[in-house]
MIMAR-957816 format. One record per atom (N, C-alpha, C): residue in three letters; x negated, y, z negated. Coordinates in pm, whole numbers, padded with zeros to 5 digits, always signed. Example, Ala and Ser with C-alpha at 12.3 -4.5 7.8 and 13.67 -1.06 7.14 Angstrom:
2
ALA-01319-00569-00780 ALA-01230-00450-00780 ALA-01320-00330-00780 SER-01285-00225-00708 SER-01367-00106-00714 SER-01290+00003-00787 
! end
This chain:
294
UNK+12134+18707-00014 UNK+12014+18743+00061 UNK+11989+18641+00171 UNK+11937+18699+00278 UNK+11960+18605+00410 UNK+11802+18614+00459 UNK+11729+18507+00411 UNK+11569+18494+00406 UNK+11546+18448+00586 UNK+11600+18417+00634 UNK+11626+18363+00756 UNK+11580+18206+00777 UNK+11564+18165+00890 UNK+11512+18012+00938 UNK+11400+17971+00887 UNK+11317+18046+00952 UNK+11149+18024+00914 UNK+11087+18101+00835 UNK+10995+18077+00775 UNK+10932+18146+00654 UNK+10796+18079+00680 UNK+10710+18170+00636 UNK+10572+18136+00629 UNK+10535+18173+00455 UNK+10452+18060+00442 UNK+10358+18102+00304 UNK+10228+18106+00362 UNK+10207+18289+00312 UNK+10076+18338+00377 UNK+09951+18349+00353 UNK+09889+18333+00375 UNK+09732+18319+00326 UNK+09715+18454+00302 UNK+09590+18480+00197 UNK+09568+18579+00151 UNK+09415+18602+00210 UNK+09384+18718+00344 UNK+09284+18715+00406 UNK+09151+18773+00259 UNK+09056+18734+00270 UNK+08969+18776+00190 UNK+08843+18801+00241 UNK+08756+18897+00212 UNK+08616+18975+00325 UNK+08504+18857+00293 UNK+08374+18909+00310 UNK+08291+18836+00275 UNK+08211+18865+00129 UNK+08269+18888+00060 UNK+08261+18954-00091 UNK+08322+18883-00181 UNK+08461+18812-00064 UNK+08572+18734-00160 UNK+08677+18809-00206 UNK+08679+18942-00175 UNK+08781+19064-00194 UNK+08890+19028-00114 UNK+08946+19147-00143 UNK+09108+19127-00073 UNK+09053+19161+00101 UNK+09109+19133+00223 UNK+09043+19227+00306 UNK+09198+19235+00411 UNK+09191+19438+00368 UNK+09310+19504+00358 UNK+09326+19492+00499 UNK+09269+19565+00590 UNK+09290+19568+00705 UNK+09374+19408+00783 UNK+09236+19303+00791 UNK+09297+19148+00801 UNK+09454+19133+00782 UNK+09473+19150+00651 UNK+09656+19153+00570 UNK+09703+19221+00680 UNK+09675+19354+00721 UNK+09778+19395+00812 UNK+09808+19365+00962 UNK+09709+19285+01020 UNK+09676+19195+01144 UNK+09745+19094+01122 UNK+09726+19039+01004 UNK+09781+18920+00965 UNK+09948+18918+00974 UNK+10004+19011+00905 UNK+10149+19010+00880 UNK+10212+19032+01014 UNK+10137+19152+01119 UNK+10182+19188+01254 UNK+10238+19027+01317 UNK+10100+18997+01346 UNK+10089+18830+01411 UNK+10171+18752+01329 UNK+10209+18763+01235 UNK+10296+18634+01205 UNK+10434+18662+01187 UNK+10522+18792+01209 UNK+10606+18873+01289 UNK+10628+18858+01385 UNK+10532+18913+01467 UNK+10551+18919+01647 UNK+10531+18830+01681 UNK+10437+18788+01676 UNK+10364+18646+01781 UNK+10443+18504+01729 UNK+10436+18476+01559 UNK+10500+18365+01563 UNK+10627+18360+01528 UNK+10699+18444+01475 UNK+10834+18435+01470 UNK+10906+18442+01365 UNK+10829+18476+01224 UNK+10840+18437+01111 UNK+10946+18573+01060 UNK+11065+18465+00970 UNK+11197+18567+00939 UNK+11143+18619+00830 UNK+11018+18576+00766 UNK+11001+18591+00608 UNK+10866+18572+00556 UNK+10813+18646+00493 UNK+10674+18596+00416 UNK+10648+18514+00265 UNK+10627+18475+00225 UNK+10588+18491+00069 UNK+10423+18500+00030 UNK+10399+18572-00007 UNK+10297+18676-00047 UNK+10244+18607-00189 UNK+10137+18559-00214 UNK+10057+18532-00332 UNK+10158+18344-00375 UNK+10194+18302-00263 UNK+10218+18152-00308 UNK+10138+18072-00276 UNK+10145+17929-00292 UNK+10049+17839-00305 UNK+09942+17851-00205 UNK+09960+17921-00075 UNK+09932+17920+00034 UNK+09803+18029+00037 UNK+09870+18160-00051 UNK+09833+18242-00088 UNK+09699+18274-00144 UNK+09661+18116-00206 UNK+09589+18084-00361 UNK+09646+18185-00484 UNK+09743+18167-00508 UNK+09771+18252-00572 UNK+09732+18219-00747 UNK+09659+18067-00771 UNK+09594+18088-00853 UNK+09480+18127-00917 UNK+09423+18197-00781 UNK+09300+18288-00810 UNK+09272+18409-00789 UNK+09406+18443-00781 UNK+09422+18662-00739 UNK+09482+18678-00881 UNK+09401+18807-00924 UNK+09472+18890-01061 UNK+09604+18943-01060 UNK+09660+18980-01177 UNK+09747+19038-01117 UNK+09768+19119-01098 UNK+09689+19197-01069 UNK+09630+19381-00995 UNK+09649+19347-00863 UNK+09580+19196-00801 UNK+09568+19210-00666 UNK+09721+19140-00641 UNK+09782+19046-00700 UNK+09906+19009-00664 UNK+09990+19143-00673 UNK+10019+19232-00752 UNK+10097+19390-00765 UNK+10050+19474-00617 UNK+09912+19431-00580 UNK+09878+19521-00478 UNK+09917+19480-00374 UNK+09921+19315-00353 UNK+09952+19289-00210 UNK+10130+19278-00200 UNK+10202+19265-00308 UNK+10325+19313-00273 UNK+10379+19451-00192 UNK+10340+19515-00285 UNK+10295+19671-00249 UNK+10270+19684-00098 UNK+10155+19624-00041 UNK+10110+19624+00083 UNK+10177+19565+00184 UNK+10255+19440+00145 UNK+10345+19315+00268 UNK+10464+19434+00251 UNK+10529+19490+00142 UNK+10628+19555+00209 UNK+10634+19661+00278 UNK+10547+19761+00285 UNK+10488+19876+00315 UNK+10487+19864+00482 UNK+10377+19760+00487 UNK+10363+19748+00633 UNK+10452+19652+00733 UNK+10485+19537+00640 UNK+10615+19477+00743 UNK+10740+19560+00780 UNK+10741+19645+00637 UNK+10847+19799+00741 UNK+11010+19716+00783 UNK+11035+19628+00691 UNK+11150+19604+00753 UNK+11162+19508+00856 UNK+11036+19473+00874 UNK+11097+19360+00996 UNK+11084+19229+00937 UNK+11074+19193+00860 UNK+11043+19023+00766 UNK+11093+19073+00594 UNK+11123+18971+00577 UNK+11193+18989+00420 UNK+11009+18952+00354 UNK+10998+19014+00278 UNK+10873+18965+00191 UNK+10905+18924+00061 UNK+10899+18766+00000 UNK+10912+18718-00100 UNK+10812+18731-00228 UNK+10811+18766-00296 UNK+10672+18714-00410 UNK+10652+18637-00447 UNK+10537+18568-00443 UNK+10501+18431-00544 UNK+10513+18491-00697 UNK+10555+18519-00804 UNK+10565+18536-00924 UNK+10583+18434-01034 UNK+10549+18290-01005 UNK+10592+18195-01051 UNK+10526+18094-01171 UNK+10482+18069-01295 UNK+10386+18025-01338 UNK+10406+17960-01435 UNK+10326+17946-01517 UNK+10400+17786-01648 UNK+10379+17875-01760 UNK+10401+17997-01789 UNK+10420+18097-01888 UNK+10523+18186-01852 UNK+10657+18153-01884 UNK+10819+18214-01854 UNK+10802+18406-01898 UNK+10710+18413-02035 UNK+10706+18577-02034 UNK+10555+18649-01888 UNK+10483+18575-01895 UNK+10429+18633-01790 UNK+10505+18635-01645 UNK+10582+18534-01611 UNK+10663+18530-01497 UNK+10747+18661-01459 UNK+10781+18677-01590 UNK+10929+18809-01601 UNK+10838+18910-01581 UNK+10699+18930-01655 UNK+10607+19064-01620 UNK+10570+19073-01466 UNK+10528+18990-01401 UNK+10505+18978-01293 UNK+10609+18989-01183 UNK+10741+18961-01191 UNK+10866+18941-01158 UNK+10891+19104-01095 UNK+10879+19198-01284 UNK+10954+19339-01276 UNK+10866+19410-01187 UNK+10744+19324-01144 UNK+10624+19433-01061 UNK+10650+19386-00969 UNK+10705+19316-00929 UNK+10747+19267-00773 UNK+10859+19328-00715 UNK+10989+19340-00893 UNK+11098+19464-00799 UNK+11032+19587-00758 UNK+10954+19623-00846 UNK+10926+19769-00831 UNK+10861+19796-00679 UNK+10773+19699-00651 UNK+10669+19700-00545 UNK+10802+19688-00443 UNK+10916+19661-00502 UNK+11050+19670-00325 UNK+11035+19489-00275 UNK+10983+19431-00288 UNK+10980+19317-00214 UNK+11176+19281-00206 UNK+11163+19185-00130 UNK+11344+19125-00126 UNK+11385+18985-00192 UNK+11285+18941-00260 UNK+11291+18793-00326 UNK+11162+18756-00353 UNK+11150+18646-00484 UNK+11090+18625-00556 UNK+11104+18462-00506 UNK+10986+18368-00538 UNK+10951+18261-00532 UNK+10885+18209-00636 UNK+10996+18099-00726 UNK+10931+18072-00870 UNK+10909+17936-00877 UNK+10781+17872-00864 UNK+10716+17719-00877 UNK+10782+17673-01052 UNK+10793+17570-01021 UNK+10793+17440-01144 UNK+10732+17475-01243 UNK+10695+17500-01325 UNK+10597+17527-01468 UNK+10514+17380-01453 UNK+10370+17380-01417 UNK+10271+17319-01395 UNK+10237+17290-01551 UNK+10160+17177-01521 UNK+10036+17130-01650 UNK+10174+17114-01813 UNK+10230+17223-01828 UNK+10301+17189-01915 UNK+10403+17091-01923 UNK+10444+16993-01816 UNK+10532+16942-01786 UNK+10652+16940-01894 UNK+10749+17045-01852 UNK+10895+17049-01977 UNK+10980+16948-01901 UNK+11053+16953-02006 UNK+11196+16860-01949 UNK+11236+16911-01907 UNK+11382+16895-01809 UNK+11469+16928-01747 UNK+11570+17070-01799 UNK+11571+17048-01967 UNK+11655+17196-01997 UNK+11491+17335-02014 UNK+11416+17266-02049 UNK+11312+17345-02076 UNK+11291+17438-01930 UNK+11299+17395-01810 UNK+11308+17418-01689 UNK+11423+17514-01637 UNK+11558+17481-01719 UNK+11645+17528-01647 UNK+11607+17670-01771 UNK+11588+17675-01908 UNK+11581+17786-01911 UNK+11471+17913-01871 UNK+11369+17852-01830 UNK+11241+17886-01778 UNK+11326+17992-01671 UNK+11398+17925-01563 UNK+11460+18015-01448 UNK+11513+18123-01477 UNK+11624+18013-01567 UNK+11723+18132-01663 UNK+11638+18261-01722 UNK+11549+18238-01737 UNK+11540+18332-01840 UNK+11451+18483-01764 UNK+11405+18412-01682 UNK+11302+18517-01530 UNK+11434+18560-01435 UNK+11534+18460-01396 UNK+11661+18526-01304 UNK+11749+18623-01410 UNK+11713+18602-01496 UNK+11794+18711-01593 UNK+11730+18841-01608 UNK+11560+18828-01564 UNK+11522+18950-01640 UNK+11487+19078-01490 UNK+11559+18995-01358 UNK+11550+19077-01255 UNK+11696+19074-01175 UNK+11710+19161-01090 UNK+11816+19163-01027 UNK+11750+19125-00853 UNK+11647+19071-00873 UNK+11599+19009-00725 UNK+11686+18893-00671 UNK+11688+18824-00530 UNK+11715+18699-00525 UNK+11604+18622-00529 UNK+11629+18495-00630 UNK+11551+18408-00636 UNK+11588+18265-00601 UNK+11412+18241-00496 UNK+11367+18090-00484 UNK+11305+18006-00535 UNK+11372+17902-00554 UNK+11320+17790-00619 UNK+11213+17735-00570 UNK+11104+17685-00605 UNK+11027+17595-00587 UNK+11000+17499-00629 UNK+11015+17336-00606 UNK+10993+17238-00629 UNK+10873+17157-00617 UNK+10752+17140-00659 UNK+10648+17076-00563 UNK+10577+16980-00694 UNK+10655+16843-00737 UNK+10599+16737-00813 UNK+10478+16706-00820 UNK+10389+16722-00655 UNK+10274+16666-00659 UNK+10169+16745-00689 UNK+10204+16912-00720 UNK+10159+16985-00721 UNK+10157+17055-00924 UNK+10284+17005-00971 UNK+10302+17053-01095 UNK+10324+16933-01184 UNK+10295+16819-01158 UNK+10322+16724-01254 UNK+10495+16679-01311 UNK+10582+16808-01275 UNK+10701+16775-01324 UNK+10804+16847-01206 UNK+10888+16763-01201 UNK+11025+16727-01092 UNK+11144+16805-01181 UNK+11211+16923-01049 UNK+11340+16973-01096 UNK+11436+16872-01046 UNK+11485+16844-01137 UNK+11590+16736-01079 UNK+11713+16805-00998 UNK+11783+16699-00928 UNK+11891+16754-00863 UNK+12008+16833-00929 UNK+12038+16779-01013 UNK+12114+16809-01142 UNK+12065+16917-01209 UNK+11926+16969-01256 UNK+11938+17070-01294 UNK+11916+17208-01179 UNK+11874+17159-01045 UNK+11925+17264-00975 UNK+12008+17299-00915 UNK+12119+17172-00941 UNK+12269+17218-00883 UNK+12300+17313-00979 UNK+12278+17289-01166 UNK+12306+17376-01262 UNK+12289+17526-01245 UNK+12083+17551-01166 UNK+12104+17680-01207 UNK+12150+17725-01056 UNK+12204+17705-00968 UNK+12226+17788-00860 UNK+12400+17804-00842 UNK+12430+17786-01020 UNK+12545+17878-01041 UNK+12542+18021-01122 UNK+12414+18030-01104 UNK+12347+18147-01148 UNK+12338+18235-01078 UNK+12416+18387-01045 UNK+12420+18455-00910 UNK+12301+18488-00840 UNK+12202+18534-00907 UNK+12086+18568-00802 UNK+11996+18429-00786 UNK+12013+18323-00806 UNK+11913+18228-00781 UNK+12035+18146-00657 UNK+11929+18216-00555 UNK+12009+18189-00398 UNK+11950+18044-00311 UNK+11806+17992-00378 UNK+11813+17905-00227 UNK+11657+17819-00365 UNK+11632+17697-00290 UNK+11532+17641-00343 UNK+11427+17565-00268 UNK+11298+17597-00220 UNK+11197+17533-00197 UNK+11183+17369-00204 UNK+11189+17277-00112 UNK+11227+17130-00202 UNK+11076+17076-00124 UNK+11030+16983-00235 UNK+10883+16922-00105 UNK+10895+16738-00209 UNK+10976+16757-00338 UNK+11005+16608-00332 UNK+11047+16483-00235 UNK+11159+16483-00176 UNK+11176+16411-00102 UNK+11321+16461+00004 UNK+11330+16369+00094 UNK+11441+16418+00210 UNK+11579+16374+00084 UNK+11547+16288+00045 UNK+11672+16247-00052 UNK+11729+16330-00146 UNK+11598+16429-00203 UNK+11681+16519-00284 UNK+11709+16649-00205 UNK+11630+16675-00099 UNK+11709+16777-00010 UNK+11854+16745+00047 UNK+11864+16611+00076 UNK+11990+16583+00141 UNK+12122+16627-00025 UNK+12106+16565-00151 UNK+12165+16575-00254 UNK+12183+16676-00296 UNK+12110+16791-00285 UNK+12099+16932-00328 UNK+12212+17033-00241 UNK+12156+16980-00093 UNK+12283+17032-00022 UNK+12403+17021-00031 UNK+12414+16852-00036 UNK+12572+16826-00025 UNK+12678+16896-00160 UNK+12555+16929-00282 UNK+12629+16957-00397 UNK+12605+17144-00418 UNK+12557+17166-00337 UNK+12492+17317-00412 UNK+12681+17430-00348 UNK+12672+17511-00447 UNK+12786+17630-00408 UNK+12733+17688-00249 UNK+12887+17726-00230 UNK+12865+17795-00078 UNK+12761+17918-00082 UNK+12630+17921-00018 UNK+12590+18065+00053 UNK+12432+18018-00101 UNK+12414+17892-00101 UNK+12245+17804-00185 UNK+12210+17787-00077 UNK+12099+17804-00027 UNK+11972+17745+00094 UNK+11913+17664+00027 UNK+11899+17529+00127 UNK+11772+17440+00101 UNK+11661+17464+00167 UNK+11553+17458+00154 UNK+11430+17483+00244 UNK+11359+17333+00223 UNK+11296+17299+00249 UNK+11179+17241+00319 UNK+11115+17273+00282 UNK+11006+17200+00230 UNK+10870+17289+00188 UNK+10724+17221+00258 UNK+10777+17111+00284 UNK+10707+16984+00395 UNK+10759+17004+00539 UNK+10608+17080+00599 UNK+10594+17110+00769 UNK+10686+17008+00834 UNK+10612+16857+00808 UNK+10670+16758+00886 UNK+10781+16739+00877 UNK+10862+16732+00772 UNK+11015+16726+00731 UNK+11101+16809+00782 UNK+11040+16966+00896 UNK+11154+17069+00917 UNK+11279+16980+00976 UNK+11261+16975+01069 UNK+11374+16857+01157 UNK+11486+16770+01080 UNK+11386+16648+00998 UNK+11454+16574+00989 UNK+11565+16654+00815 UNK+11502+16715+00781 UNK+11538+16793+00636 UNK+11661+16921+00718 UNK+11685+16971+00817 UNK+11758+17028+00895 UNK+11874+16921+00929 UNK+11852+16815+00983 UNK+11962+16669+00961 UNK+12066+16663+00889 UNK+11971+16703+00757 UNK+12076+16594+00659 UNK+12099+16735+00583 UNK+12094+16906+00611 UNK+12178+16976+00545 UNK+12091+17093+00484 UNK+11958+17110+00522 UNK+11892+17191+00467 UNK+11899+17335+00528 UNK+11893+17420+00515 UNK+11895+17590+00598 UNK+11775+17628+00650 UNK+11651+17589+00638 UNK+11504+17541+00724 UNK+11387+17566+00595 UNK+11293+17613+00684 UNK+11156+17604+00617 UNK+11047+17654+00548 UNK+10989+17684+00469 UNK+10889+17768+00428 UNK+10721+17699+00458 UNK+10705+17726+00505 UNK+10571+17674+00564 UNK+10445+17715+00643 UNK+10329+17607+00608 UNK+10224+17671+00639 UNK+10214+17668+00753 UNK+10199+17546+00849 UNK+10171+17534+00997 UNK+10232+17672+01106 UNK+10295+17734+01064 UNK+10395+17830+01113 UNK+10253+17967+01130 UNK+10159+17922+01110 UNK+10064+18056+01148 UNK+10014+18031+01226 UNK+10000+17887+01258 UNK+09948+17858+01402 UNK+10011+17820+01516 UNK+10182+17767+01473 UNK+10263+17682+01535 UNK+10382+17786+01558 UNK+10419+17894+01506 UNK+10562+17944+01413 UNK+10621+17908+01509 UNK+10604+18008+01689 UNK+10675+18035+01742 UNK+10759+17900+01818 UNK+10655+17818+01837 UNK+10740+17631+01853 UNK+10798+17573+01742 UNK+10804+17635+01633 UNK+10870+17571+01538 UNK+10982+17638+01547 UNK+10996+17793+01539 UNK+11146+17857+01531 UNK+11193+17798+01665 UNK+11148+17766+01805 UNK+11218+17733+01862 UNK+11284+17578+01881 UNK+11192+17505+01816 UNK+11267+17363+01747 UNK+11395+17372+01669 UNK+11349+17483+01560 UNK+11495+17490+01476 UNK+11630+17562+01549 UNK+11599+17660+01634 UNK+11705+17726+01731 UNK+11790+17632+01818 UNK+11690+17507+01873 UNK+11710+17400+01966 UNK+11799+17344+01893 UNK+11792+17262+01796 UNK+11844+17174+01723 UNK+11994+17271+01641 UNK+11964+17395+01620 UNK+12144+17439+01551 UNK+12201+17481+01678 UNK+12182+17491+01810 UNK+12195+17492+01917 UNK+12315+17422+01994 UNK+12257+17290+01935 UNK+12256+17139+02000 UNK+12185+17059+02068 UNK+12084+17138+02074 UNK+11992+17051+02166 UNK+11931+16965+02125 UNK+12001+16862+02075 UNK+11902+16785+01975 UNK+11784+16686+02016 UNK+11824+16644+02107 UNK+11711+16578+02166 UNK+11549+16673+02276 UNK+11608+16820+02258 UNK+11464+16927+02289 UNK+11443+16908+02156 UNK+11519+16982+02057 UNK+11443+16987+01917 UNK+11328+16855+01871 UNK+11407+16698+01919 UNK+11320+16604+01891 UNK+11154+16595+01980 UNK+11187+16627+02070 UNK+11085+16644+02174 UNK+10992+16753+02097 UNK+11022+16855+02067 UNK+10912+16957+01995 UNK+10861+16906+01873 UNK+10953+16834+01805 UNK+10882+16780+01682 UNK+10768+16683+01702 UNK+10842+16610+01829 UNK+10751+16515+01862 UNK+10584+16559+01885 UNK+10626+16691+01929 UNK+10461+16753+02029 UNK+10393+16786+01910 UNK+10457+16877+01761 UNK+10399+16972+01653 UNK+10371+16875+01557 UNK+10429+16735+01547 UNK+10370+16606+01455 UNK+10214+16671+01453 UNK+10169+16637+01477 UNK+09995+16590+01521 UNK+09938+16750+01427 UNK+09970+16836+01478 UNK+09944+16969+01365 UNK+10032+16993+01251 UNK+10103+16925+01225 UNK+10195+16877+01074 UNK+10104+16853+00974 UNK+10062+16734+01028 UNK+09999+16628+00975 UNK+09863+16630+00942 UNK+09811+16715+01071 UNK+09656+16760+01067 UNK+09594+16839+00986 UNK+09687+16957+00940 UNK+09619+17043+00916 UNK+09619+17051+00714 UNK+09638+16899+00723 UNK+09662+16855+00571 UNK+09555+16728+00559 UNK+09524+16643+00690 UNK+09460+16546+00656 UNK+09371+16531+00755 UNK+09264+16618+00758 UNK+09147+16670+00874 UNK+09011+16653+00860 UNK+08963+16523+00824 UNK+09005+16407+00859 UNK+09050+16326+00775 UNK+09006+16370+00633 UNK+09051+16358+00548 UNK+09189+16428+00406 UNK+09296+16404+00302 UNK+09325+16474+00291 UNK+09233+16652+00273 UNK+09316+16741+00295 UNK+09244+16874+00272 UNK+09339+16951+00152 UNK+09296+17018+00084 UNK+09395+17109-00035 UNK+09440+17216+00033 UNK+09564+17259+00091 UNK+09612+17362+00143 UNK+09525+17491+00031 UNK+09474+17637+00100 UNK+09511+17684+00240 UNK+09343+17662+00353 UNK+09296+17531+00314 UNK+09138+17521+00345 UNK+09116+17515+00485 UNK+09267+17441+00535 UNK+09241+17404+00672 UNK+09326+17499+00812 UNK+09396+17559+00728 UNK+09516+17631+00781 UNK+09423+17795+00805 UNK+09326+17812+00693 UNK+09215+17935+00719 UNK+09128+17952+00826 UNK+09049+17810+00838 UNK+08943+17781+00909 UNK+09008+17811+01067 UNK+09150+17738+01080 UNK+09207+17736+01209 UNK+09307+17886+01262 UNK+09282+17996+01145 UNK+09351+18120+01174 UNK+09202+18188+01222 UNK+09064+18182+01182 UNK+08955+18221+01229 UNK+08956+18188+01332 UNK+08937+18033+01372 UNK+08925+17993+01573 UNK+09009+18093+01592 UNK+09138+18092+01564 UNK+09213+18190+01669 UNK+09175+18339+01641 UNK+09067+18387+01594 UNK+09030+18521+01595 UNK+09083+18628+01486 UNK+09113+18565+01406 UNK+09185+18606+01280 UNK+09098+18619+01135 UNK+09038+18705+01077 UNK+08900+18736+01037 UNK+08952+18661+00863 UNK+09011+18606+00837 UNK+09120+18582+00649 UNK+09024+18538+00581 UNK+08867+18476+00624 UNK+08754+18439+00556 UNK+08784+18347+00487 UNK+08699+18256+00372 UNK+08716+18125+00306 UNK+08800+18119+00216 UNK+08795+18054+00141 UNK+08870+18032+00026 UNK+08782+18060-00104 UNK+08852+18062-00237 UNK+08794+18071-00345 UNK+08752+17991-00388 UNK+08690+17938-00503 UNK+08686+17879-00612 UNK+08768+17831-00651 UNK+08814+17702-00697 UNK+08771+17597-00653 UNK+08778+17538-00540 UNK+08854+17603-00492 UNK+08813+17573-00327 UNK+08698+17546-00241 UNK+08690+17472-00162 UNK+08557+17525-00110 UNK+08613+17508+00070 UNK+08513+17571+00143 UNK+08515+17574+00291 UNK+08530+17412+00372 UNK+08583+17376+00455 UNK+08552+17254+00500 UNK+08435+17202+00596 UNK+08402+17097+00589 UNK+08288+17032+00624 UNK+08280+17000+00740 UNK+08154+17028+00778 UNK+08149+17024+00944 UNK+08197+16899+01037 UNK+08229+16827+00970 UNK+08322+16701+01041 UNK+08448+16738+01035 UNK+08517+16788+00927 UNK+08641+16860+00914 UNK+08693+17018+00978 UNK+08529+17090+01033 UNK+08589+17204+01131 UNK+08604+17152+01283 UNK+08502+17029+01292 UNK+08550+17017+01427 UNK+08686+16897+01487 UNK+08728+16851+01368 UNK+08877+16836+01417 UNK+08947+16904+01383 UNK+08945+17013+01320 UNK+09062+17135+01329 UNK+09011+17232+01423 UNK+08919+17252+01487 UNK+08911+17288+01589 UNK+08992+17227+01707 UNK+08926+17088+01720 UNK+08997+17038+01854 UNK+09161+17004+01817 UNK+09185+17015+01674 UNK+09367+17027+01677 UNK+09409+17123+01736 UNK+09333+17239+01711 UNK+09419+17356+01766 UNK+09414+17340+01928 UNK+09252+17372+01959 UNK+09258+17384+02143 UNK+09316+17262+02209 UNK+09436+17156+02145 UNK+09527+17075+02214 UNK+09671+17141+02216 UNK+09673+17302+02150 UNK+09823+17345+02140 UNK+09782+17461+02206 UNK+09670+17531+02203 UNK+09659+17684+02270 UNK+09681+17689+02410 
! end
């Protein structure tokens, strides 16, 4: 499965009720298609909040990203969770709903060991014939796939590519060892570039709803050869890397990345529980982040 360069993890627009808000989703997916460039979605991931949609509304918005992207973006599912039989339930509603790949996080809070992990995959890549992505995110789940056990499972045929946001070191290690036709991704905005360096296949990321279309053309630049344009763009998209995580303070992704899809006229409304909206010192430097790129 060929997820392409760039990937976005998409926010899940919600009305002023806190509902799903259907229409938004389909504005949403257009624009981050056309306008920014995006080869790929994933639908109900971290980005998503996908720990506060049922799974009526995660079944529905699969349903909906493939329906209306129509073929022009691969749509991934977030299906991923620290209960291996709910994963597989959630998984078979994601083939059904047609999506083209699945996106499976670390098993959180439970922190397993390393085989506990590999059979966790094993046991969800077994119970679909989807391609599946890995997700790695330590700071996010308490526990680290090691290099070693994901060189292990991506001799597993459908587990095609892995999400990495530990470090450039284990993206660089993952590559050099993974079988021909494993993607590394990036899962850290700031890292596209230098994680493209040392062997990665590109990115899944948030900044890409406000940035995409300078980011796909950073990564085009750079497999190109242009390596020193590619550095130059990284150089310019630093500042919204960085920002839209620590505005002014850190922020919990998707708090700040929402607020700044509204400036641009994009209706996706707040966040949930426990989430909350950001603070009026924190909308007006993500305000003035953005009107320094528009």
């Amino acid at each position: 499965m060929e997820f392409g360069r760039l990937i976005t993890a998409m926010v899940t627009p919600f009305n002023e009720q806190g509902e799903i808000h259907w229409e938004e989703t389909s504005r949403l997916i257009d624009y981050l298609i056309d306008v920014q460039k995006s080869d790929a979605l994933v639908v109900s991931g971290t980005t998503g909040e996908s720990p506060t949609l049922s799974d009526q509304e995660k079944a529905e918005l699969f349903s909906f990203a493939v329906k209306h992207a129509a073929g022009r973006a691969k749509i991934i599912a977030g299906t991923g969770s620290n209960n291996t039989h709910h994963s597989i339930t959630l998984t078979q509603e994601a083939e059904k709903a047609g999506v083209d790949g699945i996106l499976l996080v670390v098993p959180y809070y439970n922190k397993p060991n390393q085989e506990g992990m590999f059979r966790h995959f094993e046991a969800i890549a077994k119970s679909t014939s989807l391609p599946v992505m890995l997700y790695n995110v330590p700071g996010r789940t308490g526990a680290s796939l090691s290099v070693e056990t994901t060189l292990r499972l991506a001799q597993i045929d459908n587990i095609v590519a892995t999400k990495e946001c530990a470090s450039i070191e284990q993206v660089t290690l993952i590559a050099a060892g993974a079988p021909e036709g494993f993607a590394v991704y990036s899962g850290d905005d700031s890292s596209t570039l230098p994680a493209l360096s040392v062997g990665a296949y590109g990115i899944v990321s948030v900044a890409s709803h406000i940035i995409g279309s300078s980011m796909k053309e950073m990564i085009e630049s750079y497999l190109n050869g242009d390596v020193q344009k590619a550095a130059s763009l990284h150089q310019k998209l630093f500042p919204v890397f960085k920002g839209l995580f620590e505005a002014p303070h850190p922020l919990p992704n998707p708090v700040a990345v929402k607020y700044a899809l509204t400036r641009k006229g994009y209706e996706v409304g707040s966040v949930r529980l426990p989430l909350v909206a950001p603070t009026e010192q924190e909308t007006k430097f993500i305000s003035e982040l953005i009107a320094k790129i528009d």
